[in-house]
N, C-alpha and C positions, 0 to 999 in steps of 0.2 A: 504494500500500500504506500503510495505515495506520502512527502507531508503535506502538502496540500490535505489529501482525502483524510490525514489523518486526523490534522486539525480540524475538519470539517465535519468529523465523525467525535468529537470530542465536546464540539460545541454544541450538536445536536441531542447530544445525551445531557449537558448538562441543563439544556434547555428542558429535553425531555423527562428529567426528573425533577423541577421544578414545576413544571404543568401538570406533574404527576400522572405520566404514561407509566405502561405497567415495565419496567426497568430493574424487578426486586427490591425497590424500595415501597414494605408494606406502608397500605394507606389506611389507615384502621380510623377508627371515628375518631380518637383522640388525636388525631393529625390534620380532623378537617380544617380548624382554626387555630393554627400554629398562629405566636405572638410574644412579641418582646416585654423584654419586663416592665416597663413603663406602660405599654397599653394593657397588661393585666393591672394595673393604677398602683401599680409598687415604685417606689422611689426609692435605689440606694444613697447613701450618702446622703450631704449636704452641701455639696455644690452642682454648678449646672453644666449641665454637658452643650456641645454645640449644638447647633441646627440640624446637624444628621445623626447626632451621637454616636460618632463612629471615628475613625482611624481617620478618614480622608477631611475630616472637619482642618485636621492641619495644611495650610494649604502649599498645595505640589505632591502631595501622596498620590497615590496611585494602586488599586489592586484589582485583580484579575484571577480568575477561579479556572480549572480545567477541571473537569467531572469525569471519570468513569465508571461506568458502569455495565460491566459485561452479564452474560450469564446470570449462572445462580451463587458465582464466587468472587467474582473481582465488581470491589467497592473499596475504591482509592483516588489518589487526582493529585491537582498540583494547585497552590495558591502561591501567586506569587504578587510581593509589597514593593513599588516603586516607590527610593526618597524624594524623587521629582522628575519632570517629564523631560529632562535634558540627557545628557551622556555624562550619566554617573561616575563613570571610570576617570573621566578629563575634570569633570566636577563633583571629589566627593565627599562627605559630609562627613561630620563628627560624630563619633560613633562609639558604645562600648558596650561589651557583654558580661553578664555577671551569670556564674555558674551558680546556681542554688542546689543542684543535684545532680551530678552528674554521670549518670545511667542513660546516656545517650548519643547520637550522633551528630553532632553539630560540626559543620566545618567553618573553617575561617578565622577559630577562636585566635588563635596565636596574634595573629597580621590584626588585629582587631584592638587585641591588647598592645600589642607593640607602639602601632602608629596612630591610636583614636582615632582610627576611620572608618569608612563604609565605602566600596569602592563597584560593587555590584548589587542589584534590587536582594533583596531577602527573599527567596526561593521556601517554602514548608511541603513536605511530601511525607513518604511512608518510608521507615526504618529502611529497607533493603534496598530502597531507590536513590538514596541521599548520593551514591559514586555516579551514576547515571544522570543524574537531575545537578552534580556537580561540572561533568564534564559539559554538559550540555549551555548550563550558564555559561561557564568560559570561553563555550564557541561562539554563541548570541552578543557577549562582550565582544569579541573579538569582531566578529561581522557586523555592530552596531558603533562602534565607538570611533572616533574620526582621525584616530592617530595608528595610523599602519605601522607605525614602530614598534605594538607594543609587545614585551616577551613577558610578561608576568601579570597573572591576576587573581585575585584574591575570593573566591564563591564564599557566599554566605548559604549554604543550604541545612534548615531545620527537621528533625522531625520528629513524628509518634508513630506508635506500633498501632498497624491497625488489622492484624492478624489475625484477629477473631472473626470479622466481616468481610474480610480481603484473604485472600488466598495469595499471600503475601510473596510467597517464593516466587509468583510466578514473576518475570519481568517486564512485567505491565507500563509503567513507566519510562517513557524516552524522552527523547530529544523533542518530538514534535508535542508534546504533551507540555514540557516547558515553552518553549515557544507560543504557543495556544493561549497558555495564562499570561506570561508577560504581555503577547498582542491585546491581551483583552483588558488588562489591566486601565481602569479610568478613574477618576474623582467622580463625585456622589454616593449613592446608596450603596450598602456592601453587604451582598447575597450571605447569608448567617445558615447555620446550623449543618444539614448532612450534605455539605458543596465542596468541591477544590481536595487541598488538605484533611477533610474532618468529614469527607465521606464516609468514612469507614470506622472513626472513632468512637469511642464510651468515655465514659466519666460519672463520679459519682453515683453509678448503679445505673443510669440509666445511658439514651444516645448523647454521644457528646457531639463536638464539630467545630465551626468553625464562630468565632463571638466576635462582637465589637463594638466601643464605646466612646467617649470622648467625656471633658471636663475643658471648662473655662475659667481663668484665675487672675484675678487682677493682681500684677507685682509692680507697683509705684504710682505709674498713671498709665500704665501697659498692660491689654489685657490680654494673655498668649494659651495658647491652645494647648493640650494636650494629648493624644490618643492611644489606645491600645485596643488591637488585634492578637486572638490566644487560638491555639489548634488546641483544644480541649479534650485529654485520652488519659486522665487520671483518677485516681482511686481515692475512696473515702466515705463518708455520709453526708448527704448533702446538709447545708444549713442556709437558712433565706432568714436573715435578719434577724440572726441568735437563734429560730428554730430549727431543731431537729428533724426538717420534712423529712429525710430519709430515712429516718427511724418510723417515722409516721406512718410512712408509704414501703414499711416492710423491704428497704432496699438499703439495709445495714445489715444485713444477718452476722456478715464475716467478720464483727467485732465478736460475736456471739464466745469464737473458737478462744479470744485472746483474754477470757474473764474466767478468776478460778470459782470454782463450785463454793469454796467458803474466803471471802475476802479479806478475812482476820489471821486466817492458817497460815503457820510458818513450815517455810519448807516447801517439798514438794507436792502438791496440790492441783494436779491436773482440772481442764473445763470441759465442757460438752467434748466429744470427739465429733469434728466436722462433718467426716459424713453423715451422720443423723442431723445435719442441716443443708443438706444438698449441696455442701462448699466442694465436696471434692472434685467436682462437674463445672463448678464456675471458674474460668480461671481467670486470675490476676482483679480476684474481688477487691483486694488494697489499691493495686498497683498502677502501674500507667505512669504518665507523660505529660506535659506542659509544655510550650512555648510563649513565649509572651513576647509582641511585637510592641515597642513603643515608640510614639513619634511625635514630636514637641517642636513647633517654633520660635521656642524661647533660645536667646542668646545663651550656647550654652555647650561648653567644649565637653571631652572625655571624664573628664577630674570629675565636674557636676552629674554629665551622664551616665557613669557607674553607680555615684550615691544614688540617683535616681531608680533605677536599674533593680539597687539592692531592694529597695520598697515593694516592689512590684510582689513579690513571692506572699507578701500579708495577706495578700487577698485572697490565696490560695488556702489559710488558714480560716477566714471570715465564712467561706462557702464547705465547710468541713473538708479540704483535705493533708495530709501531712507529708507530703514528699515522701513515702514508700522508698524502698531500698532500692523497689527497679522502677523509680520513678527517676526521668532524666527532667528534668526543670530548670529551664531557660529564659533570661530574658534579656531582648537584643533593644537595643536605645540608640536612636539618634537626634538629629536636630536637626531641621530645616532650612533654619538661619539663613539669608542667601552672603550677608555677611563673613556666615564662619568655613563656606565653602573650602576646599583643599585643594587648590589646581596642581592638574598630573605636571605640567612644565609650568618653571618661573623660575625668573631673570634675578628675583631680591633672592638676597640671604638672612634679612630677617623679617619678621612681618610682627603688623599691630592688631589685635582683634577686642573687639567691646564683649564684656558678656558678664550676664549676672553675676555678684558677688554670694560667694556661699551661704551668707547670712539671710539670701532674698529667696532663696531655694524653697523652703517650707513648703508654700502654697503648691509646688511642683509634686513634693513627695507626698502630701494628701491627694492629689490630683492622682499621682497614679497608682495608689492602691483604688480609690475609688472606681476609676476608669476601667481596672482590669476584672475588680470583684462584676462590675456589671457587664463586661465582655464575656465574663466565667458562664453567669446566668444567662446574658443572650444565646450562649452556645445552646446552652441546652433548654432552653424557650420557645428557638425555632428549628431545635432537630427534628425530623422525624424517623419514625419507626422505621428501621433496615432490615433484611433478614437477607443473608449472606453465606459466607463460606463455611462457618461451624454454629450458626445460631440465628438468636436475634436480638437486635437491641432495641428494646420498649423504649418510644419519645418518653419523654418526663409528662404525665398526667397532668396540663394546668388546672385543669375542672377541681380535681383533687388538690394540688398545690394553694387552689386559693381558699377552699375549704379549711385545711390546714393552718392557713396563716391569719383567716377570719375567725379562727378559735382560739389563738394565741394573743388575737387582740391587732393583730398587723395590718 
């Protein structure tokens, strides 16, 4: 197959699972009215997100989904995050990653930490595609950027396991598949839950996917944006606003195994044995994966964008989950700034750059726990129901969610 055909058979499906053609992604009644956490009338936090509440509120992002969906087993894709619509490579932005857990596949860390930069779009796929979906960036760099000299580049490619829903071995993933989402990649609304990257993931018991939010924050007499975009594939019990929905909604069992029969007994004190709770059959009921995309156009180098960075993981605690052992937990940060740009060639040897003082920081690092806890929840607000290579992964019930949280007083 051509790329052309391939790209063209990629947009089709992802269109086609969004119309909800029949693609193996089940459409059960609790999927007829998929919706984000603010139109079920829940507010996190206490500040305001932008006009789209999303990643692209910051302006010059850019994101683009590839879908697939084959058969009765491949459920995977590619989402990929442009820092702006120029040649990143010649123009690249200020950048840094902060490892929360690292049980996973991220490339680029090194060159990232090195030089505080960003020098290719941020690529998120599936565990086993992350060499393919790398080399594949590097060729798109190299065929798009306007300096035919260049012999080094640096891929940022994210990802989660999504092996449950995906028949993951198989090498589903190429070159045209990335290409497909960087073309499609644009500013405005940004396709959420089982699309791109998070076709094929779970999270906290139920589907997870793909989320996205945003936050606004006045720092002096400048009011700068925040955002974050999360491929959501981790483990835990869910919680919405201090409550325990996942316990509610019977979708915590697998703390069940880790409580002893008497919680006073010293010594050795065994608890239930799992399989008389159906765990032996669920796997990686803890576990899983995060990425967390953030993107800010506040003035605002490396130094401020790791602190930043470090923030981001709270919110992974606020929605019940703990970074598991095989949880890989990621979050990549940049800055927009057209100021703090990093040209590939230049003639100075030293340069002057404006940017926040650390002391004006604050408002950034409540912004981005806020921004990610509600990306967490948009993931899984507009997934829907999959059933795939080894099972199925139940949307999150909102009907039930709001019952739950109308009990609790929320």
């Amino acid at each position: 197959m051509t790329s052309i055909a391939k790209t063209a058979l990629s947009i089709f499906t992802m269109m086609a699972s969004i119309l909800g053609a029949d693609l193996g992604i089940a459409k059960g009644q609790e999927d007829a009215a998929r919706m984000r956490v603010r139109q079920l009338g829940l507010e996190v936090g206490v500040l305001t997100p932008g006009p789209l509440n999303a990643i692209t509120d910051v302006q010059g992002v850019l994101v683009g989904h590839t879908t697939v969906v084959e058969g009765d087993s491949i459920r995977t894709g590619v989402t990929a995050i442009r820092p702006h619509p120029g040649d990143v490579f010649l123009e690249k932005v200020p950048a840094a990653i902060y490892v929360a857990n690292g049980f996973g596949k991220l490339t680029g860390v090194t060159q990232v930490d090195e030089l505080g930069t960003l020098e290719t779009p941020v690529v998120l796929t599936n565990t086993l595609a992350v060499g393919r979906v790398a080399d594949a960036l590097v060729r798109w760099t190299l065929d798009t950027t306007d300096d035919p000299a260049v012999r080094s580049v640096n891929p940022v490619v994210g990802e989660t396991n999504d092996g449950f829903l995906n028949a993951i071995r198989v090498p589903r993933i190429g070159s045209a598949e990335v290409e497909s989402a960087l073309a499609a990649a644009v500013a405005g609304p940004v396709a959420e839950g089982s699309v791109g990257a998070g076709t094929g993931t779970r999270a906290l018991g139920f589907k997870g996917g793909i989320g996205t939010a945003s936050r606004q924050v006045r720092i002096g007499d400048v009011v700068y944006t925040l955002g974050a975009l999360v491929q959501s594939n981790f483990g835990g019990a869910l919680e919405i606003k201090g409550v325990p929905v996942g316990q509610r909604l019977d979708a915590a069992d697998f703390i069940q195994r880790w409580l002893p029969t008497d919680p006073h007994a010293i010594g050795h004190n065994p608890g239930p044995d799992p399989v008389s709770y159906g765990l032996a059959d669920e796997p990686d009921a803890d576990g899983g994966s995060i990425v967390i995309v953030i993107a800010t156009d506040a003035p605002v180098g490396a130094d401020a964008l790791i602190r930043i960075a470090r923030r981001a993981p709270y919110a992974i605690g606020r929605v019940g989950g703990f970074s598991s052992h095989g949880s890989g937990d990621y979050v990549i940060a940049f800055s927009t700034h057209p100021q703090l740009r990093v040209s590939y060639r230049v003639d100075e040897i030293t340069t002057t750059r404006e940017s926040l003082r650390a002391e004006a920081l604050s408002p950034l690092f409540l912004a981005v726990i806020e921004a990610t806890e509600e990306a967490i929840l948009n993931s899984l607000f507009q997934a829907t129901t999959v059933t795939g290579h080894r099972g199925t992964a139940a949307a999150l019930p909102l009907d039930r969610v709001r019952e739950v949280l109308e009990q609790a007083g929320r």
